[in-house]
TORVEX-255513 format. One record per residue: x, y, z of N, C-alpha, C, CB in turn; residue in three letters; residue number from 1. Coordinates in pm, whole numbers, plus 32768, in hexadecimal, padded with zeros to 4 digits. Atoms other than C-alpha are relative to their C-alpha. Glycine has a CB too. Layout:
N
+------+------+------+------+------+------+------+------+------+------+------+------+------+-----+
!  n.x !  n.y !  n.z ! ca.x ! ca.y ! ca.z !  c.x !  c.y !  c.z ! cb.x ! cb.y ! cb.z ! type ! seq !
+------+------+------+------+------+------+------+------+------+------+------+------+------+-----+
!    X !    Y !    Z !    X !    Y !    Z !    X !    Y !    Z !    X !    Y !    Z !  ala ! NUM !
...
+------+------+------+------+------+------+------+------+------+------+------+------+------+-----+
This chain:
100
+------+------+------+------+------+------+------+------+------+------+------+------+------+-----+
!  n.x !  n.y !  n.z ! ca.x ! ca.y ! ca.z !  c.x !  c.y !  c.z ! cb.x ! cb.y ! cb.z ! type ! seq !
+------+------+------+------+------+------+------+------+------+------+------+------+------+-----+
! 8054 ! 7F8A ! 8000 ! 8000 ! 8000 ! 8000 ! 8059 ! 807D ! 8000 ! 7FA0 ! 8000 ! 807B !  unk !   1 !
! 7FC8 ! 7F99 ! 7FFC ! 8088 ! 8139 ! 7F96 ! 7FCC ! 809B ! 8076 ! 7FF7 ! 800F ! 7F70 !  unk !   2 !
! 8013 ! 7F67 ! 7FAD ! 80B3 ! 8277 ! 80A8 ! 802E ! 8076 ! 7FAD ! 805F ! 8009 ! 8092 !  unk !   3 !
! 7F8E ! 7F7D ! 8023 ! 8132 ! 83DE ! 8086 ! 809D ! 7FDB ! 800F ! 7FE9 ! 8088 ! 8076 !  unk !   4 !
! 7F72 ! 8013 ! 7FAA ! 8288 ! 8362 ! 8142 ! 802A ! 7F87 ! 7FB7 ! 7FF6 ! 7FE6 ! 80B8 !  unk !   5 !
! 7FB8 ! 8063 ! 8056 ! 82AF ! 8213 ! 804A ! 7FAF ! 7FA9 ! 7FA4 ! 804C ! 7FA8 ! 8053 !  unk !   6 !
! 8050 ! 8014 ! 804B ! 822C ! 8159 ! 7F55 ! 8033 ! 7FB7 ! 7F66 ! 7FC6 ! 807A ! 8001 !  unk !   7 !
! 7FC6 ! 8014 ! 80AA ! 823A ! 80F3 ! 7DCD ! 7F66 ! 7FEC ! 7FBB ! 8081 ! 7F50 ! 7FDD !  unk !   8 !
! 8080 ! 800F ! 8049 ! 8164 ! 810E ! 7CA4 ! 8034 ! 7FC5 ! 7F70 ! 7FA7 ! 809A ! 7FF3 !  unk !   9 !
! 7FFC ! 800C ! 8071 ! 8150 ! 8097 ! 7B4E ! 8000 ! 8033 ! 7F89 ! 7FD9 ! 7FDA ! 7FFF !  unk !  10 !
! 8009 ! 7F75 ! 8095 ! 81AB ! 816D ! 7A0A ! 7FFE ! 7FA5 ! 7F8D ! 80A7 ! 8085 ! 7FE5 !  unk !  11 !
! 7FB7 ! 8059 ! 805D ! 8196 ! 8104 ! 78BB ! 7FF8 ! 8098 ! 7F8B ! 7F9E ! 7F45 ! 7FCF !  unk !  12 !
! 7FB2 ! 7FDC ! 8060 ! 8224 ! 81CE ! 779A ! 7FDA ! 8017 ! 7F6A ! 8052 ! 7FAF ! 8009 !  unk !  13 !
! 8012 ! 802B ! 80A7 ! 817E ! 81C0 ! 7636 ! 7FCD ! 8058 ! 7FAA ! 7FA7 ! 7F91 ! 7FE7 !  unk !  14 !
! 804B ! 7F89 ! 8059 ! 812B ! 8271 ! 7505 ! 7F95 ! 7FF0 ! 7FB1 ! 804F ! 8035 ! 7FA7 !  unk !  15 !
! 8043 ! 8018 ! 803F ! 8014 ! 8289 ! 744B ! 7FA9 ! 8070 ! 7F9E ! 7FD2 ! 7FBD ! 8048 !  unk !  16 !
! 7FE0 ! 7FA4 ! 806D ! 7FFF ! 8343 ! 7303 ! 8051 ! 8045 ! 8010 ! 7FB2 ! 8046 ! 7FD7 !  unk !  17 !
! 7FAA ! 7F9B ! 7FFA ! 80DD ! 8475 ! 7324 ! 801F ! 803A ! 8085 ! 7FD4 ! 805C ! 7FB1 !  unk !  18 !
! 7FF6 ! 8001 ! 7F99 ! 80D0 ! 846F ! 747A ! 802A ! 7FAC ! 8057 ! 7FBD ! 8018 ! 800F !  unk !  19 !
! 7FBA ! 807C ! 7FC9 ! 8198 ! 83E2 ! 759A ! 7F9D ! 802F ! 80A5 ! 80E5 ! 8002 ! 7FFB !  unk !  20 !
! 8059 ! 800B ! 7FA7 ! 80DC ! 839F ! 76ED ! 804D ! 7FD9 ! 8086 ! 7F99 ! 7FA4 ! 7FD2 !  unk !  21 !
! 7FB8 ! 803D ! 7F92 ! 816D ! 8372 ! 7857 ! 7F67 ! 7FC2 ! 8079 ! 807F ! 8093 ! 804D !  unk !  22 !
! 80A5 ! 8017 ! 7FC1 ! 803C ! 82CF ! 792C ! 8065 ! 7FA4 ! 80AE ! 7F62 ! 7F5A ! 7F60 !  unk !  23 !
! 7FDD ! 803E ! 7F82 ! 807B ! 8268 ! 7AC4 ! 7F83 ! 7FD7 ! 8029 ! 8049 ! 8058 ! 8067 !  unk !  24 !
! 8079 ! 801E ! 8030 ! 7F74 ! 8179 ! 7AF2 ! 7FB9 ! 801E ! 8069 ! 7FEC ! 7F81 ! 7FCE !  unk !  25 !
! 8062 ! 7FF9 ! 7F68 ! 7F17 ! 8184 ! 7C56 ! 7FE9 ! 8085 ! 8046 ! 8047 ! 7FAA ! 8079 !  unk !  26 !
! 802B ! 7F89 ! 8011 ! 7F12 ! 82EF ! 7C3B ! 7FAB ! 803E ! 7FC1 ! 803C ! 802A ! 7FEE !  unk !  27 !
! 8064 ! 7FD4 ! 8061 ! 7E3A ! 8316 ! 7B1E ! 804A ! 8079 ! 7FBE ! 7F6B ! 8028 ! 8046 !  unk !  28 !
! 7FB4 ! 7F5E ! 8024 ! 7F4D ! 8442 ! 7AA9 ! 802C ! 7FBD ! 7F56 ! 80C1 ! 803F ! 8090 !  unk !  29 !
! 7FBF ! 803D ! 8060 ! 7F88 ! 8443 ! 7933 ! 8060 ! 807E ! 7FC0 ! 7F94 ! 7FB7 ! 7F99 !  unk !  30 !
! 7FAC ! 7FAE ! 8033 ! 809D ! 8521 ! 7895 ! 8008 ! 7FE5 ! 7F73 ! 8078 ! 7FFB ! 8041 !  unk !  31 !
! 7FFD ! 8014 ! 80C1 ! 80C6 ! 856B ! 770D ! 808B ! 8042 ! 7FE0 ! 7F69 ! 806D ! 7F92 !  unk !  32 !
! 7FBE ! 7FB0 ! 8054 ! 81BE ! 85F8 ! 762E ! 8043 ! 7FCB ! 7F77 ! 805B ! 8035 ! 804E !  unk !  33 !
! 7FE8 ! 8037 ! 809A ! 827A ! 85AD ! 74E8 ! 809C ! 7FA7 ! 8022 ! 8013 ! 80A2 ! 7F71 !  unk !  34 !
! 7F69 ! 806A ! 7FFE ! 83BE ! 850C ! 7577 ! 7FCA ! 7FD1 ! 808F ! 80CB ! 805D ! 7FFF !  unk !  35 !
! 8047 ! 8031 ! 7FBF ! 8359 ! 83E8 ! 765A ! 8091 ! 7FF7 ! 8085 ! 7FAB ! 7F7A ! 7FB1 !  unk !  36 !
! 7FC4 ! 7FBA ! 7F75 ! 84AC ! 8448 ! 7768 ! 7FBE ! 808A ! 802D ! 80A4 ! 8023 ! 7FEB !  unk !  37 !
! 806F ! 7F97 ! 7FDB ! 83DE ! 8581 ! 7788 ! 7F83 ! 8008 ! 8058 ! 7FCF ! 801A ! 7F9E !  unk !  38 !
! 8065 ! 7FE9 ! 7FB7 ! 82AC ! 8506 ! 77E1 ! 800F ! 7FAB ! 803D ! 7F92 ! 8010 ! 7FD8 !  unk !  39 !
! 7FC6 ! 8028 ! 7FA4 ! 834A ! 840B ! 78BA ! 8006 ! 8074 ! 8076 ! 8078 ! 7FD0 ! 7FCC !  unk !  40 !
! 7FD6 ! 7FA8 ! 7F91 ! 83F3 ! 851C ! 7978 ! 7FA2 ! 8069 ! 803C ! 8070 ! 8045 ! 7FD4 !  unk !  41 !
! 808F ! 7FBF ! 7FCA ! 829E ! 8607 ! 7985 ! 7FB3 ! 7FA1 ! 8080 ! 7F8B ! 8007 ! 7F6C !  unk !  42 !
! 804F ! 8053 ! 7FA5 ! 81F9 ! 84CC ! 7A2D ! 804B ! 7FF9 ! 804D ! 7FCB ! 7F8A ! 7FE3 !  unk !  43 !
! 7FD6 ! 7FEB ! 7F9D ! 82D8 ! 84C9 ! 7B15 ! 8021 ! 806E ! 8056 ! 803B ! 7FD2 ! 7FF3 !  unk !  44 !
! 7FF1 ! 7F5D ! 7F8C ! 82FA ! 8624 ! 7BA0 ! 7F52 ! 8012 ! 8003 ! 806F ! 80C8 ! 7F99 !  unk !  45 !
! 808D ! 800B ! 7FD7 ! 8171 ! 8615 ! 7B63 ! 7FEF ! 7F81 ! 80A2 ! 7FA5 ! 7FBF ! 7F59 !  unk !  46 !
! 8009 ! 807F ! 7F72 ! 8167 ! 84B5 ! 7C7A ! 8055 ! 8048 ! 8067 ! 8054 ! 7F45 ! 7FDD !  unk !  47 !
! 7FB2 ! 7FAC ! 7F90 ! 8275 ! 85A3 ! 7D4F ! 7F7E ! 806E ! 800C ! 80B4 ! 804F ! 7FC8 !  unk !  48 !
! 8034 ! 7F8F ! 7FB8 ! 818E ! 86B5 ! 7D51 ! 7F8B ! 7FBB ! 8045 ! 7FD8 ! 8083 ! 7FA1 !  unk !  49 !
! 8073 ! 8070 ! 7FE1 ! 8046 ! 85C3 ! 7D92 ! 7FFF ! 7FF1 ! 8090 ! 801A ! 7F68 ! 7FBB !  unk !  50 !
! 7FDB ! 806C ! 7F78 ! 8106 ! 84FE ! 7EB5 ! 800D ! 808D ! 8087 ! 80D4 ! 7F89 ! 7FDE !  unk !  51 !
! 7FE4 ! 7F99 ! 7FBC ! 8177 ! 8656 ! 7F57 ! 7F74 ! 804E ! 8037 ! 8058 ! 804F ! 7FA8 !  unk !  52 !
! 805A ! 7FDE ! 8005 ! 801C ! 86E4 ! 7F35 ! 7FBD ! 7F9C ! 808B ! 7FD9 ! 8000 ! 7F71 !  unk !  53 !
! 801B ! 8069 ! 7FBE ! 7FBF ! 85BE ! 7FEC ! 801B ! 7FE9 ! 8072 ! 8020 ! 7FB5 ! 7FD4 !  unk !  54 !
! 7FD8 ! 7FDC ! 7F94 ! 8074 ! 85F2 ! 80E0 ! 7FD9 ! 804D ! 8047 ! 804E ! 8014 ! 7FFC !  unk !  55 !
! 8070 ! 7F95 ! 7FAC ! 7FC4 ! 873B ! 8159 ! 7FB7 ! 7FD4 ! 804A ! 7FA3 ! 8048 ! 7FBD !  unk !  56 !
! 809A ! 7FE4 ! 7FFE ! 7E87 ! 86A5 ! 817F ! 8020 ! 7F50 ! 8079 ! 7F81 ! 8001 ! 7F25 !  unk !  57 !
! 7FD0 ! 8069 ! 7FB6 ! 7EF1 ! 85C8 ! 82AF ! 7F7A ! 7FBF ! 804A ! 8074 ! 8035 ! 8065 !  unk !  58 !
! 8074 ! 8019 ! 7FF6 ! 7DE4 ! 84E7 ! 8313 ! 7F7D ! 7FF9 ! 7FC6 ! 7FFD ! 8025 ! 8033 !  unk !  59 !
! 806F ! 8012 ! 8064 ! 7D16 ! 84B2 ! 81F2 ! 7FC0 ! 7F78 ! 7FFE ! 8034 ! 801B ! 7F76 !  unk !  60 !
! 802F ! 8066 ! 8002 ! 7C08 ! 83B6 ! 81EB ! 8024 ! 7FBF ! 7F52 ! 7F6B ! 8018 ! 8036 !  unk !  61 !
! 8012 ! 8034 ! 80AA ! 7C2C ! 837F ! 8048 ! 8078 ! 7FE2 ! 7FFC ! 7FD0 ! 8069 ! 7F7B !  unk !  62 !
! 7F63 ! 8000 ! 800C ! 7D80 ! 82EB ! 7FF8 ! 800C ! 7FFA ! 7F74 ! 8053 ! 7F84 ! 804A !  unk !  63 !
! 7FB7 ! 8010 ! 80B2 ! 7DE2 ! 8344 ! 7E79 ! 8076 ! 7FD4 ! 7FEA ! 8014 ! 8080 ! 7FAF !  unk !  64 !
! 7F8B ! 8029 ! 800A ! 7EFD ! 82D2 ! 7EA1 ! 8029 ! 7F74 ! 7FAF ! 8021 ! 7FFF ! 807C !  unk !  65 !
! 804F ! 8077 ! 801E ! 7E3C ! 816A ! 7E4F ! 7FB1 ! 7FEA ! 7FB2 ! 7FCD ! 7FDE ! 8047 !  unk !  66 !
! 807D ! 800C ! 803A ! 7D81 ! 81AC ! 7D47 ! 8000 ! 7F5C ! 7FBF ! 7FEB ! 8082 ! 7F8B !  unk !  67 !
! 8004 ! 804B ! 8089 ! 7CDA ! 80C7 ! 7C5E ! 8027 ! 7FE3 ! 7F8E ! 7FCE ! 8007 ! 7FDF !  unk !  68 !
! 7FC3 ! 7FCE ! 806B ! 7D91 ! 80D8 ! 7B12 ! 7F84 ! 7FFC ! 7FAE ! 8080 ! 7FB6 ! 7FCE !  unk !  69 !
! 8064 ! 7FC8 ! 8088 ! 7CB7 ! 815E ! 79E1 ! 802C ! 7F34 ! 7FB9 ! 8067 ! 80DB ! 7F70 !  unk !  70 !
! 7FFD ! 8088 ! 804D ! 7C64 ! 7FE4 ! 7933 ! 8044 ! 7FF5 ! 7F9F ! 7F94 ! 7FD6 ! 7FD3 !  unk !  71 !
! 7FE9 ! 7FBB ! 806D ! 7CEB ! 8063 ! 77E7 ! 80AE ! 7FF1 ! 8016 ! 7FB0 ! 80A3 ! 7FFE !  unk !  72 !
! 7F86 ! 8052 ! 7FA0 ! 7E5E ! 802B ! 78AB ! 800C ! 7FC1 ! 8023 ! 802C ! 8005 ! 804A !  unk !  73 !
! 7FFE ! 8086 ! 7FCD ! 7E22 ! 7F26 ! 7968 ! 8008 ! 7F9B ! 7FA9 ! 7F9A ! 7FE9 ! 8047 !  unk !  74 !
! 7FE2 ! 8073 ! 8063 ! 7DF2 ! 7E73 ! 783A ! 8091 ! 8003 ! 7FAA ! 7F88 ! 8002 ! 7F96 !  unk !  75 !
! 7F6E ! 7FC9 ! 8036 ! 7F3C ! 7EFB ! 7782 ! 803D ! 7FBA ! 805F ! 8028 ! 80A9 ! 7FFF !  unk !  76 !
! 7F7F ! 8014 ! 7F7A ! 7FFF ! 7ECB ! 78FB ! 7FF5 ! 7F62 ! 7FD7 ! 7FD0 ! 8035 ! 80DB !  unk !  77 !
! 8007 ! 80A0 ! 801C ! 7F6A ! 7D40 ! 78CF ! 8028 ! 7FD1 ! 7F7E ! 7F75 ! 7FCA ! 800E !  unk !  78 !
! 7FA8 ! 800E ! 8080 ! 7FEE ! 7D25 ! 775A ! 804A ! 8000 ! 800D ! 800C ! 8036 ! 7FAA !  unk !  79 !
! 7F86 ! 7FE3 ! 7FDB ! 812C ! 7DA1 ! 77C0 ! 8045 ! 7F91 ! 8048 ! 7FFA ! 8072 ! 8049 !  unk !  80 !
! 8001 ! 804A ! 7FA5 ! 8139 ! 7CC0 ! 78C0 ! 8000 ! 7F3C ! 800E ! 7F9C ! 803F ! 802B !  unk !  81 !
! 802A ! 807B ! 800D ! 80E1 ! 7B85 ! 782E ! 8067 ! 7F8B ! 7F9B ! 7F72 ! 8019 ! 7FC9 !  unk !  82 !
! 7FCA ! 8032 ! 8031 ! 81B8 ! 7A7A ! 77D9 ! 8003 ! 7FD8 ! 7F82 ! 8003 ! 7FD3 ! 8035 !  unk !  83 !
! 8029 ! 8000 ! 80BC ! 8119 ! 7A3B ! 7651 ! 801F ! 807A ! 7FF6 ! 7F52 ! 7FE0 ! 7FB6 !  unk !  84 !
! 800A ! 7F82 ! 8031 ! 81B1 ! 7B59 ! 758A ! 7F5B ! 801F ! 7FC4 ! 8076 ! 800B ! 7F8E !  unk !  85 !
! 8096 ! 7FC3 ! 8025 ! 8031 ! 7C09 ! 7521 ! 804E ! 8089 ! 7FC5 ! 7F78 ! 801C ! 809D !  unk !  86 !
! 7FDC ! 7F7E ! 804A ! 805E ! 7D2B ! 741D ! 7FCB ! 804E ! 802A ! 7FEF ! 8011 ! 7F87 !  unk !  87 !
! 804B ! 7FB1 ! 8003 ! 801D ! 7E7B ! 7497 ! 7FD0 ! 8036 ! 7FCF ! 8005 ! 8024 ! 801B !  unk !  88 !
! 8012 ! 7FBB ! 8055 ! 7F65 ! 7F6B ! 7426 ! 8052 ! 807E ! 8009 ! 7F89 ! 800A ! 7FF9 !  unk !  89 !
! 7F86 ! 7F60 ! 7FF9 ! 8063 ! 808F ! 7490 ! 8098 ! 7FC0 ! 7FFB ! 7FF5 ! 8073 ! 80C0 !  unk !  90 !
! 7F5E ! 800E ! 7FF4 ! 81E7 ! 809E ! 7481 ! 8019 ! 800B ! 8080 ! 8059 ! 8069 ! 7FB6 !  unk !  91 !
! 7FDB ! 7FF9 ! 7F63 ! 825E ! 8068 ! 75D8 ! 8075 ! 8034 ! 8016 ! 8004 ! 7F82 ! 8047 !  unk !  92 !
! 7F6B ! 7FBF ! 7FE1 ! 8395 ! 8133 ! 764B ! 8033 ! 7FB2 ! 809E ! 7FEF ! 80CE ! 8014 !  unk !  93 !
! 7FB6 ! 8018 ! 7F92 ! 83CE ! 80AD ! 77AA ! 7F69 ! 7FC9 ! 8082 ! 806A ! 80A7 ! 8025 !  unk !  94 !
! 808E ! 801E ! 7FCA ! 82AD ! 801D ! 78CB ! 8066 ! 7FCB ! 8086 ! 7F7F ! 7F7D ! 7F98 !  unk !  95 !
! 7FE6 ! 8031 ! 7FAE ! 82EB ! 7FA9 ! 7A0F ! 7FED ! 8058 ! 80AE ! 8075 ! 7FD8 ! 7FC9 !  unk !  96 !
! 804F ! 7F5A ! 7FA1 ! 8307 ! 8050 ! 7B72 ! 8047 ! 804D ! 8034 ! 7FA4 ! 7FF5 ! 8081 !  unk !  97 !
! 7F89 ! 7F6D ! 7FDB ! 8392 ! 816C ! 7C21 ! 7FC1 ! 7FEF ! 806A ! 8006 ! 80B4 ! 7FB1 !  unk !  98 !
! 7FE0 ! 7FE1 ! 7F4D ! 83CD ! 81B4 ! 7DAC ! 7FA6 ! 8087 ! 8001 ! 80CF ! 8027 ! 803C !  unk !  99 !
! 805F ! 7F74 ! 8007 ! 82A6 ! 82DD ! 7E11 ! 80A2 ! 802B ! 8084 ! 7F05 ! 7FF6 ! 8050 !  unk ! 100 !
+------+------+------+------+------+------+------+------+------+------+------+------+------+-----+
């Protein structure tokens, strides 16, 4: 279970058409831009500002920290994931997880 103080989430990386996408799943945070180290590095100072934010609000009954992931990922993260190569439908640059 992810806190403010430690944690990890799941990113995955991919483009689709002319666009590259940074998505953290259990955040629900998605970042864009045209070079996919870019929107990598957005999603992550976006999940820094998030977690920090988060921090303020000490004693919150709602924990976002946990979300649900959007289905639409979840299924991608489980492709990714799955021992049969399965063709995506996006170019994948990088997936896996990162330390909140």
């Amino acid at each position: 279970m992810n806190t403010p103080q430690k944690g990890k989430f799941r990113h995955i990386v991919f483009r689709d058409g002319d666009t590259w996408y940074a998505v953290a799943l259990e955040f629900n945070i998605v970042e864009s831009s045209n070079d996919p180290k870019l929107a990598y590095f957005n999603l992550l100072q976006a999940v820094g500002g998030y977690v920090m934010s988060l921090k303020k609000l000490k004693g919150a009954r709602f924990n976002p920290l946990n979300q649900k992931a959007d289905p639409e990922y979840e299924k991608l993260w489980s492709v990714l994931n799955s021992p049969k190569p399965i063709k995506s439908p996006y170019e994948i640059n990088m997936f896996g997880f990162a330390q909140v």
